[in-house]
Biopython code that builds the backbone (N, CA, C, O; Angstrom):
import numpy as np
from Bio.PDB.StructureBuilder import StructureBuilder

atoms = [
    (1, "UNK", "N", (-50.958, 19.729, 41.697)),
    (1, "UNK", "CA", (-52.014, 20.716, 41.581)),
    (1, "UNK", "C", (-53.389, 20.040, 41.467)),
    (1, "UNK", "O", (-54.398, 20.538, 41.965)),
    (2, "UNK", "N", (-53.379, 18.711, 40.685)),
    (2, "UNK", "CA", (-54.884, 18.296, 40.573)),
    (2, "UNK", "C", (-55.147, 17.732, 41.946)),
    (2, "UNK", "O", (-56.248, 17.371, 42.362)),
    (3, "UNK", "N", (-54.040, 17.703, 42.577)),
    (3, "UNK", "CA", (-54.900, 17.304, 44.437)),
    (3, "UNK", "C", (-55.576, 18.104, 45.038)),
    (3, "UNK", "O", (-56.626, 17.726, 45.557)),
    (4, "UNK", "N", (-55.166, 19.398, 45.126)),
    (4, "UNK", "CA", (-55.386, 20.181, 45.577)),
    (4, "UNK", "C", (-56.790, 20.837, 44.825)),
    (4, "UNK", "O", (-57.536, 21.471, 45.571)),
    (5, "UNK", "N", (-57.085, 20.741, 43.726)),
    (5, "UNK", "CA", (-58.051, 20.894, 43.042)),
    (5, "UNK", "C", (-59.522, 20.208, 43.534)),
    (5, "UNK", "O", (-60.537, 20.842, 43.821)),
    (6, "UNK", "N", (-59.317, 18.398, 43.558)),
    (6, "UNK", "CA", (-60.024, 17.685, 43.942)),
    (6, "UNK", "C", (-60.244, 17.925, 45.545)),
    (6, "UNK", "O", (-61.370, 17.585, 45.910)),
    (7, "UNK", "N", (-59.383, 18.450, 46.598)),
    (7, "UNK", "CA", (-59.757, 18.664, 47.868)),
    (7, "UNK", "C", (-60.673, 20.116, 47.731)),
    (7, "UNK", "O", (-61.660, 20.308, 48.440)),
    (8, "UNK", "N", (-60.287, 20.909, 46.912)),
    (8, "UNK", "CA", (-61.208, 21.792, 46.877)),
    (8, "UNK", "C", (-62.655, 21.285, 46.404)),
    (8, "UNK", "O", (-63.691, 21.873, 46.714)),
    (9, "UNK", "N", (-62.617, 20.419, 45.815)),
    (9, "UNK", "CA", (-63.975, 20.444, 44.867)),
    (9, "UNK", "C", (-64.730, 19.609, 46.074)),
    (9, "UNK", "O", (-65.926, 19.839, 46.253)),
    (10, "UNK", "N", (-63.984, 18.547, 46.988)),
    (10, "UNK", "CA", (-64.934, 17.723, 47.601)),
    (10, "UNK", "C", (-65.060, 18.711, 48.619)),
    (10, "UNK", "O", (-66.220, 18.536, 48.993)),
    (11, "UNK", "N", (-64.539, 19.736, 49.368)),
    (11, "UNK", "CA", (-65.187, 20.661, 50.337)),
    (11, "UNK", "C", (-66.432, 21.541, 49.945)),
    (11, "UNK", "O", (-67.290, 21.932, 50.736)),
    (12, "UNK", "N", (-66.397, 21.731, 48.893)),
    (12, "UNK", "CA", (-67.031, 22.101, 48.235)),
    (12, "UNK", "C", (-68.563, 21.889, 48.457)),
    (12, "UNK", "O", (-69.459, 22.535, 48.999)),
    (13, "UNK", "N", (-68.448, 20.456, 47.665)),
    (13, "UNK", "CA", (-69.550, 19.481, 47.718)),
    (13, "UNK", "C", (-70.034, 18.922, 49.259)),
    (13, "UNK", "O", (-71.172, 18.563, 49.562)),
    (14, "UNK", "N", (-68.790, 18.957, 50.170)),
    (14, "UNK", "CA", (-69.205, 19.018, 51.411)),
    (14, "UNK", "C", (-70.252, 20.023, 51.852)),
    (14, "UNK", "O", (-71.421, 19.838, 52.190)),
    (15, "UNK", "N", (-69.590, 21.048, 51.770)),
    (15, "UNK", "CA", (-70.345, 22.173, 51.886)),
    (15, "UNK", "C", (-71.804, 21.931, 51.823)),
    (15, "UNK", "O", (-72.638, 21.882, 52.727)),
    (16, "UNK", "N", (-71.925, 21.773, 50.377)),
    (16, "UNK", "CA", (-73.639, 21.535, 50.094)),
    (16, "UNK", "C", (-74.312, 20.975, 50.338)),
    (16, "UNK", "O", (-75.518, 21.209, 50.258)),
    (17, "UNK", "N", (-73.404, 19.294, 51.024)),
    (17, "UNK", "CA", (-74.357, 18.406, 51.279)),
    (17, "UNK", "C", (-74.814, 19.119, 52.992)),
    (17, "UNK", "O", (-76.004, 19.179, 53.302)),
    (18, "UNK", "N", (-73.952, 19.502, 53.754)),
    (18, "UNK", "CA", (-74.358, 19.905, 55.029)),
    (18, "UNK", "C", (-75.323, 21.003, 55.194)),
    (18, "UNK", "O", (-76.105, 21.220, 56.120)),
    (19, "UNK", "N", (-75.039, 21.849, 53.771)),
    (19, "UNK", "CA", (-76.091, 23.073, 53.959)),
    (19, "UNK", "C", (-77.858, 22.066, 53.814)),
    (19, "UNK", "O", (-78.758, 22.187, 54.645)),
    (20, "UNK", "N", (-77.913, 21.359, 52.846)),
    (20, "UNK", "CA", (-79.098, 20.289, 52.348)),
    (20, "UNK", "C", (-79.281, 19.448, 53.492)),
    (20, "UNK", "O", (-80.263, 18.707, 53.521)),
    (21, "UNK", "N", (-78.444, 19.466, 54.463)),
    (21, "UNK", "CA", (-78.558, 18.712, 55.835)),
    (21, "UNK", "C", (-79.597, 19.591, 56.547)),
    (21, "UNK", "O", (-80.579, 19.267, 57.215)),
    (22, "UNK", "N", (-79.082, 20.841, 56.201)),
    (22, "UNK", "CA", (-79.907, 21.492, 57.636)),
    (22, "UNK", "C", (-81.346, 22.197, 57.086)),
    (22, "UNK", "O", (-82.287, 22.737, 57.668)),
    (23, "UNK", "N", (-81.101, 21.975, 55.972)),
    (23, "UNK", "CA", (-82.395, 22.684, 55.143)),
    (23, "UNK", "C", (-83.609, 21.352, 55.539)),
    (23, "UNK", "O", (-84.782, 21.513, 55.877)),
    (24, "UNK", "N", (-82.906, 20.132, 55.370)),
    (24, "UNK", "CA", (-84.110, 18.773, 55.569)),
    (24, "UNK", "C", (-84.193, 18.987, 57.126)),
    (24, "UNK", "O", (-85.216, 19.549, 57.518)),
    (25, "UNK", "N", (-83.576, 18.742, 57.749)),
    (25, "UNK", "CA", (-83.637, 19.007, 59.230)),
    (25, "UNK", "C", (-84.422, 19.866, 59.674)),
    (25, "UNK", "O", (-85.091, 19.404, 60.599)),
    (26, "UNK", "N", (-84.719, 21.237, 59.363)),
    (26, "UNK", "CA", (-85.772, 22.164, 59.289)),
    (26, "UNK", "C", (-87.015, 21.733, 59.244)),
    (26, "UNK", "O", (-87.838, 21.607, 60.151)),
    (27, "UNK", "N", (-87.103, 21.463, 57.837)),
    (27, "UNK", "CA", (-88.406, 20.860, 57.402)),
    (27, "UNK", "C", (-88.730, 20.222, 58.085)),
    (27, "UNK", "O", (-89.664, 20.492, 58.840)),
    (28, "UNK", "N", (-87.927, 18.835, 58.103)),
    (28, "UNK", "CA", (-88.680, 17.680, 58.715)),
    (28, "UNK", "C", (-89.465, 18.653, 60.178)),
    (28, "UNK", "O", (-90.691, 18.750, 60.225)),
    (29, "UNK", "N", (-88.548, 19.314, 61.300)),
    (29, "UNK", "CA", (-88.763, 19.980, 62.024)),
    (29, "UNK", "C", (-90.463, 20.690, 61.871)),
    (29, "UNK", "O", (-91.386, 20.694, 62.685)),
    (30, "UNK", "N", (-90.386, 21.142, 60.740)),
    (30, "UNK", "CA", (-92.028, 21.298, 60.702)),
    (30, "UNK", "C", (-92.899, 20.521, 60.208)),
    (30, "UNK", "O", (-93.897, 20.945, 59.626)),
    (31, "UNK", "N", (-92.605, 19.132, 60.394)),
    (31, "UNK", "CA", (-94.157, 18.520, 59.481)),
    (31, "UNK", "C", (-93.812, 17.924, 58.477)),
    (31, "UNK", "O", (-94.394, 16.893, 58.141)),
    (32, "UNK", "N", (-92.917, 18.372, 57.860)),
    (32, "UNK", "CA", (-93.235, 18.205, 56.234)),
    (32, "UNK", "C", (-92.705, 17.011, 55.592)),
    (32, "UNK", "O", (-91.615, 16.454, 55.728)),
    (33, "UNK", "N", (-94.010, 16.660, 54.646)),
    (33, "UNK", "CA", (-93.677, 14.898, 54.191)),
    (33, "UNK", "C", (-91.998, 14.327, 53.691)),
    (33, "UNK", "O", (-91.188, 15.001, 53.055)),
    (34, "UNK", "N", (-91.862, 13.336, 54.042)),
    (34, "UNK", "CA", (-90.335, 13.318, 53.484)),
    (34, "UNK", "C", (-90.279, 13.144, 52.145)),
    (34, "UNK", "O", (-89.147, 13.262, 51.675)),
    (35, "UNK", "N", (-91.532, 12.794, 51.054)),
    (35, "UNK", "CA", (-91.160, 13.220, 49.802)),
    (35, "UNK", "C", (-90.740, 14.276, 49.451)),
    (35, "UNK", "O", (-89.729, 14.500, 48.785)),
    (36, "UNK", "N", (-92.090, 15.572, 50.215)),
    (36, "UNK", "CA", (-91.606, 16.443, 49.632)),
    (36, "UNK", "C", (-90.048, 16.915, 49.990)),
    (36, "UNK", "O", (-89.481, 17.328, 48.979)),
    (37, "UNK", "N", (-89.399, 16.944, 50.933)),
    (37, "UNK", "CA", (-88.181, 16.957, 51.597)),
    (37, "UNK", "C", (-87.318, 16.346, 50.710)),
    (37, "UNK", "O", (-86.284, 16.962, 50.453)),
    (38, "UNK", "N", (-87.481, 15.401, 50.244)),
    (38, "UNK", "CA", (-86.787, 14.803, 49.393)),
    (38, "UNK", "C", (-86.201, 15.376, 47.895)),
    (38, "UNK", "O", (-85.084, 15.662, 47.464)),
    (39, "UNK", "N", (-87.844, 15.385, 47.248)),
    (39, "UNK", "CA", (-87.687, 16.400, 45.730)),
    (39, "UNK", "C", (-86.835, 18.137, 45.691)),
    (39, "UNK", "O", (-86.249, 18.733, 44.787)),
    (40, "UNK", "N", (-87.173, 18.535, 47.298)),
    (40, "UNK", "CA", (-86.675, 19.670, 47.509)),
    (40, "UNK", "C", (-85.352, 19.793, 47.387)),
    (40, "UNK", "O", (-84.709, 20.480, 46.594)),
    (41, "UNK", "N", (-84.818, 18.715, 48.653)),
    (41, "UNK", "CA", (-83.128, 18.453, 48.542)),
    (41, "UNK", "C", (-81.772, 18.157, 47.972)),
    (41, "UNK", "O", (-80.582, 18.399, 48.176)),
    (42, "UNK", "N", (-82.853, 17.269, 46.850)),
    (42, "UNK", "CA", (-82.167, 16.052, 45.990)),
    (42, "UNK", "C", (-81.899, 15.234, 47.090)),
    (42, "UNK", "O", (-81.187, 14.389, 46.548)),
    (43, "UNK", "N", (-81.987, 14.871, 48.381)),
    (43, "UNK", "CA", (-81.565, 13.406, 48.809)),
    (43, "UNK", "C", (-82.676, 11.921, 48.636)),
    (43, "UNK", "O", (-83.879, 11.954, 48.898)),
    (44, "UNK", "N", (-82.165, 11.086, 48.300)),
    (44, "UNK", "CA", (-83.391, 10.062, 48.758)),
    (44, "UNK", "C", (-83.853, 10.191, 49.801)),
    (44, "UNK", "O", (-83.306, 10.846, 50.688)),
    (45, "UNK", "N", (-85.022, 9.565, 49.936)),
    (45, "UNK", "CA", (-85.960, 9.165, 50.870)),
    (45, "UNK", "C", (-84.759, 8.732, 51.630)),
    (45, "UNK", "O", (-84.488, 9.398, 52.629)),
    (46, "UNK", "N", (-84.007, 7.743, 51.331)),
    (46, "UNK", "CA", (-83.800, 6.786, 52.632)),
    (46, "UNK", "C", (-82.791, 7.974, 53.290)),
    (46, "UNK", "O", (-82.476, 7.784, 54.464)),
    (47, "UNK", "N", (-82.511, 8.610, 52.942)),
    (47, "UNK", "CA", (-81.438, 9.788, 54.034)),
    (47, "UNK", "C", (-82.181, 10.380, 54.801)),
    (47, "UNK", "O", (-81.975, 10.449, 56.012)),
    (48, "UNK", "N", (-83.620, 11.141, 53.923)),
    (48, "UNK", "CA", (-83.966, 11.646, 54.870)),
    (48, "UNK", "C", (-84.482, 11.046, 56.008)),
    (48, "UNK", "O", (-84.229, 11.628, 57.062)),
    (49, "UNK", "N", (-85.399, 9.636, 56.088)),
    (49, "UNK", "CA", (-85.773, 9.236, 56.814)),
    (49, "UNK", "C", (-84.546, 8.660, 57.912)),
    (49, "UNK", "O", (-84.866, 8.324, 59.052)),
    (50, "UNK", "N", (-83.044, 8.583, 57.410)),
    (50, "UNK", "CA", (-82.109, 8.567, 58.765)),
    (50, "UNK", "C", (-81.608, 10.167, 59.173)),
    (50, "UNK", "O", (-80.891, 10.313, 60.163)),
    (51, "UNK", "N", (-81.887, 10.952, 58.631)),
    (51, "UNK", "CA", (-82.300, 12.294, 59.269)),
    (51, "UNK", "C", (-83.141, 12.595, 60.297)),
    (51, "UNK", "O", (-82.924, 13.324, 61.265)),
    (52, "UNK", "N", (-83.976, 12.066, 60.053)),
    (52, "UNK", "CA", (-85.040, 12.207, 60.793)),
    (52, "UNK", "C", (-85.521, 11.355, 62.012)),
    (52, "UNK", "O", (-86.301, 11.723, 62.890)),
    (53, "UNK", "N", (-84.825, 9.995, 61.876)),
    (53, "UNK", "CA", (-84.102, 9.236, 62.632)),
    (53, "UNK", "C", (-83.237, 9.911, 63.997)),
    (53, "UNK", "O", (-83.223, 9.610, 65.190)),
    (54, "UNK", "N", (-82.703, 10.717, 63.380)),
    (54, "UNK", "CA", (-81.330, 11.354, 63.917)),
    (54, "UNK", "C", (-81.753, 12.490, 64.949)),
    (54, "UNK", "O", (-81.284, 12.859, 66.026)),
    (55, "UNK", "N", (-82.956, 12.936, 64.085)),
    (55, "UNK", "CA", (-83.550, 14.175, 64.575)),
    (55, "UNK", "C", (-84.257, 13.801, 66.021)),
    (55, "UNK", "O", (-84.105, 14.435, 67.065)),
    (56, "UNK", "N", (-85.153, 12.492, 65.811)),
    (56, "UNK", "CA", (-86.202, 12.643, 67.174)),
    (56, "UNK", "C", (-85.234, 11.527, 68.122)),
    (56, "UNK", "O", (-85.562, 11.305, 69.287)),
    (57, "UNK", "N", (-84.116, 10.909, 67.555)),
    (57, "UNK", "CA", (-83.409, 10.602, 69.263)),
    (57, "UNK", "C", (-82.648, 11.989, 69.783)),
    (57, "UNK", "O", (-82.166, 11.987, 70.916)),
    (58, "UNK", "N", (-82.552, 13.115, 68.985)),
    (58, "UNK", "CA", (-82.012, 14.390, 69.668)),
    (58, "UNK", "C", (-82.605, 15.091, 70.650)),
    (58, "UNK", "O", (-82.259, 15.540, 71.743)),
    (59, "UNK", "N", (-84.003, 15.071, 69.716)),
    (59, "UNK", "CA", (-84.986, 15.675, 70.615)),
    (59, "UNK", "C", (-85.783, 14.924, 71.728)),
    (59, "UNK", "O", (-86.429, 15.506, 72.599)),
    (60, "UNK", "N", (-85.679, 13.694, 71.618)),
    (60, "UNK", "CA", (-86.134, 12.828, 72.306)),
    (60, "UNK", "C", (-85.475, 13.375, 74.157)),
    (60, "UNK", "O", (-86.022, 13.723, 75.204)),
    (61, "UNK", "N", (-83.944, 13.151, 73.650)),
    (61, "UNK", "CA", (-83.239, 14.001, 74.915)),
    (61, "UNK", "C", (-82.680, 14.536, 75.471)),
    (61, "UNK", "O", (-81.847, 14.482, 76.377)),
    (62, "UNK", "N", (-83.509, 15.550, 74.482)),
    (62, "UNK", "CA", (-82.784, 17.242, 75.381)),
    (62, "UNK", "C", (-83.587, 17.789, 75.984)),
    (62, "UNK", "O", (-83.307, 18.827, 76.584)),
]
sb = StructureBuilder()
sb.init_structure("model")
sb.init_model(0)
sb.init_chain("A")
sb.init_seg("    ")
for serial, (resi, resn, name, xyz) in enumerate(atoms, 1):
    if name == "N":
        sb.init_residue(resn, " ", resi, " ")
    sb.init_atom(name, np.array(xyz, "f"), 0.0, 1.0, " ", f" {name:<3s}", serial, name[0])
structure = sb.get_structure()
C-alpha cells in the first residue's frame, strides 16, 4: 500500500511541476523577467532560463 501511495504522491507533484511549466512558459512568452518568473513559480532561475532555452529553439522553428 505505501507504493502505491508514493506513486500517487509523485504524480501528483508531477502534476504541479508541469502545470508551473506552462505557467513560466507563458510568461516568459510575454516579456517577463526571469526573476520575476522565478519568485512566481518557485523554480530557480537556472530552470527557467533552460525553459526558455527550450522555448526560443521551438519558436525559432516553427
Amino acid at each position: 500500500m505505501t507504493d502505491l501511495l508514493y506513486e500517487k504522491q509523485g504524480a501528483y507533484l508531477q502534476g504541479k511541476d508541469d502545470e508551473r511549466n506552462e505557467v513560466a512558459k507563458a510568461m516568459l512568452a510575454k516579456g517577463l523577467p526571469v526573476e520575476m518568473i522565478s519568485r512566481v513559480t518557485k523554480f530557480p532561475e537556472s530552470t527557467i532560463l533552460k525553459l526558455k532555452t527550450q522555448l526560443e529553439k521551438t519558436t525559432t522553428f516553427t
